[in-house]
C-alpha positions as CSV (number, residue, x, y, z in Angstrom):
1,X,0.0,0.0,0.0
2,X,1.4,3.3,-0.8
3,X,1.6,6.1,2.0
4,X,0.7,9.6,1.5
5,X,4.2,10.9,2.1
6,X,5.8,8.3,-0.2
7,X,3.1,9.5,-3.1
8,X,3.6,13.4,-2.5
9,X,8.1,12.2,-2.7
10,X,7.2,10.8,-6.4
11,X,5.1,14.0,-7.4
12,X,8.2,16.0,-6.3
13,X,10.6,13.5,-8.2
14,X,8.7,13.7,-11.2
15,X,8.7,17.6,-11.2
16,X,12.7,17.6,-11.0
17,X,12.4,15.1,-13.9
18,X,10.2,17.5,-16.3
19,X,12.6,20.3,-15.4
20,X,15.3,18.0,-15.8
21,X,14.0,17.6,-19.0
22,X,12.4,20.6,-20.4
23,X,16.3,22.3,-19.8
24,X,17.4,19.1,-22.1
25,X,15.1,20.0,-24.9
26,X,15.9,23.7,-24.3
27,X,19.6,23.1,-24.9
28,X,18.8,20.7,-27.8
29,X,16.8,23.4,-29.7
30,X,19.9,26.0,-28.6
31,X,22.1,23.2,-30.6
32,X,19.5,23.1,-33.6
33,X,19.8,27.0,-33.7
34,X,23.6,26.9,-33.6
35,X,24.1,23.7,-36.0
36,X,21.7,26.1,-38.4
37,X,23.9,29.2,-38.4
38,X,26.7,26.9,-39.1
39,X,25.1,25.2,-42.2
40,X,24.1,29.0,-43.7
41,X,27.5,29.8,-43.2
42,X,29.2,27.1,-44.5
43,X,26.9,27.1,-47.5
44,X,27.8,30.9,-48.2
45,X,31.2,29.9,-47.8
46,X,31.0,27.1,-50.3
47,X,28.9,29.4,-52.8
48,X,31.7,32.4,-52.0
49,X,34.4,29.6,-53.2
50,X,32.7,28.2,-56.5
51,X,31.8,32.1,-57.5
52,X,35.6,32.5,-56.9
53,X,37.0,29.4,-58.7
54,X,34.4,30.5,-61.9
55,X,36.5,33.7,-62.5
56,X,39.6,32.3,-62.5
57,X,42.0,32.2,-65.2
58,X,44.8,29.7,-65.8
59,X,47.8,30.9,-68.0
60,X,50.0,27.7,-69.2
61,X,53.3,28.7,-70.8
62,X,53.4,27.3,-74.3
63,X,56.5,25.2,-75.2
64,X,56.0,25.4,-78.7
């Protein structure tokens, strides 16, 4: 049989376990946010380097 005092002990347990875990799902979205910025960077980067490689010009020295 369960005991008033032992039931209110496993309310409180379970509301440090939804904190617990709402601050876990917080920082995961913070991650998703970050890992984002990093992709539109990268990708404007990457567009940055083939925009740069399409005006290049190679001069090769004819031998002949």
């Amino acid at each position: 049989m369960y005991s008033v005092d032992g039931l209110v002990h496993g309310i409180e347990r379970c509301e440090l376990n939804i904190a617990s875990l709402e601050k876990a799902i917080a920082d995961e979205r913070k991650t998703i946010t970050d890992y984002r910025i990093m992709i539109t960077k990268l990708e404007k980067v990457e567009q940055e380097r083939i925009e740069a490689e399409s005006h290049v010009e190679i001069e090769h020295d004819n031998p002949n």
